[in-house]
Every structure is written in structure tokens, then in C-alpha cells.
C-alpha positions in Angstrom: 5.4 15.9 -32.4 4.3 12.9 -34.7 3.2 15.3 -37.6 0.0 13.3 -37.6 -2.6 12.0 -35.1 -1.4 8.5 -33.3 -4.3 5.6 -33.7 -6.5 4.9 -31.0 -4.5 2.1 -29.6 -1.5 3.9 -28.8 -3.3 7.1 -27.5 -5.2 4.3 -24.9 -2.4 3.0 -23.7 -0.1 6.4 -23.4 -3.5 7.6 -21.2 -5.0 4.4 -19.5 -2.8 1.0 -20.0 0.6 2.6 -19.3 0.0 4.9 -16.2 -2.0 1.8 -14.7 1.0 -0.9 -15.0 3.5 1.6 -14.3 1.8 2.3 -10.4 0.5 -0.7 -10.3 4.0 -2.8 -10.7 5.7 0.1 -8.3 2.7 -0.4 -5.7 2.7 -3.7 -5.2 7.0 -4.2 -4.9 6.9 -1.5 -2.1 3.6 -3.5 -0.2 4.9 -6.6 -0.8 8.4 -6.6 -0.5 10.9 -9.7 -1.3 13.9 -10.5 -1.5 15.4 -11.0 -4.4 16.4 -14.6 -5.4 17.7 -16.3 -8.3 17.5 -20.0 -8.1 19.2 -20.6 -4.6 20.8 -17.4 -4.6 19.9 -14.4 -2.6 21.2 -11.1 -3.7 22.4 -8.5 -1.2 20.2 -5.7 -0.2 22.7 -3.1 -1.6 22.0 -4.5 -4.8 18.6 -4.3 -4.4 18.7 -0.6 -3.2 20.8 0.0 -6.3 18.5 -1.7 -8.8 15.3 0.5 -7.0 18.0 3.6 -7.5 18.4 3.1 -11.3 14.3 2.1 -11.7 13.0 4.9 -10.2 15.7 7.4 -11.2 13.5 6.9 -14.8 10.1 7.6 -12.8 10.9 10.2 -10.0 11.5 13.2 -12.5 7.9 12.8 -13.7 6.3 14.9 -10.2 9.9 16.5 -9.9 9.3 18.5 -13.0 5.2 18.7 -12.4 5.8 20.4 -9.3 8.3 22.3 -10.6 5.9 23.6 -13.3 3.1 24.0 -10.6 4.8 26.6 -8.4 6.1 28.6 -11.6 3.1 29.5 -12.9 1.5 32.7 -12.2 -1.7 33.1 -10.9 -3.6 33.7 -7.8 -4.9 30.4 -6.8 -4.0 27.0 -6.8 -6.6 26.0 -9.6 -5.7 28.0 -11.8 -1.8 27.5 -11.3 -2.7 23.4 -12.2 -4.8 24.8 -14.8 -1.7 26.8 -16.7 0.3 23.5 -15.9 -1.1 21.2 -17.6 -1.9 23.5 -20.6 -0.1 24.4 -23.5 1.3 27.7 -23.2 -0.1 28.8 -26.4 -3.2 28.1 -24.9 -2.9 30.3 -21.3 -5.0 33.3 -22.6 -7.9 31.0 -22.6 -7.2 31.2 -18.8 -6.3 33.9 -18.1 -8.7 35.9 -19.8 -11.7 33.7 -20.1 -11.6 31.1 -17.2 -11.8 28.5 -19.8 -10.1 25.2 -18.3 -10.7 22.3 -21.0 -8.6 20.0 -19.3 -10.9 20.2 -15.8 -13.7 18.5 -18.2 -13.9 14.9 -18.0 -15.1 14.7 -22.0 -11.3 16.2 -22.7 -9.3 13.0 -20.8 -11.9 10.4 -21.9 -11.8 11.8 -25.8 -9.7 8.6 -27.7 
């Protein structure tokens, strides 16, 4: 995509720092919920609803198109259905023919 390899920080933060912040931040607005106030003014819930609408609408396609992807794959179990989703496709005959899963090794997500 790049045409070259992305340094070390940015491939950290597009697997670790990102993901963390981004639930983290969503997490804690939904368990501790408050009104939203700007100096003595208090917005109306509708405006509240609508600013969650347009920040999640960003988010929500994320598992929308993973699950998607998850129940168009072939294959007779579950595992391997996640396996062929989060593979390339280029990549599927090392599933299909060999049982070969790289991405179900922990070395694979924790390689910087």
C-alpha cells in the first residue's frame, strides 16, 4: 500500500496504541455517562444522540464489514472461516490445503 515497510512507531500504534485509545475513550463515555456542558450551558440530549450518531457511524463499519467477511468465507468450521478472514486471499491455499494459520500464532501479532 505504502510501497515500502512503515517504521516501527507507526506499525505500534496502528496495532497496540490506536485500538487501545479508540475502546478505551468509547468504554468509558458509555460507563460513565454525562451530560454535556459548556460553561453553564447544557446541550440537549438530541444533540448528544446526534454527535454519538456521526462518532460511531466512523467506528460501527469496522465489525459490520468483519462479520460480513466472516460468514462469506467458505469452509467447514468456524476456525477456519476467521482464519480465511483475516488472511490475504492470495494467501488461502495455505489454508486450505495445508492448515497453515500464521495469524493464530502469537509471534505473527507481536512481530514490530
Amino acid at each position: 500500500m505504502l510501497g515500502s515497510k512503515p517504521a516501527g512507531f507507526w506499525r505500534i500504534c496502528w496495532k497496540f496504541i490506536s485500538p487501545f485509545f479508540l475502546m478505551a475513550i468509547i468504554v468509558f463515555a458509555f460507563v460513565n455517562p454525562q451530560p454535556l456542558k459548556y460553561n453553564e450551558y447544557v446541550y440537549p440530549s438530541w444533540s448528544e444522540m446526534l454527535g454519538w450518531i456521526y462518532a460511531l457511524s466512523t467506528v460501527m463499519f469496522v465489525p459490520v464489514v468483519a462479520i460480513i467477511t466472516f460468514y462469506r468465507q467458505t469452509g467447514p468450521t468456524c476456525k477456519q472461516k476467521l482464519a480465511q478472514s483475516i488472511t490475504p486471499a492470495n494467501e488461502h491455499h495455505f489454508i486450505t490445503d495445508k492448515g497453515l494459520v500464521k495469524r493464530f500464532e502469537a509471534k505473527h501479532w507481536l512481530h514490530i
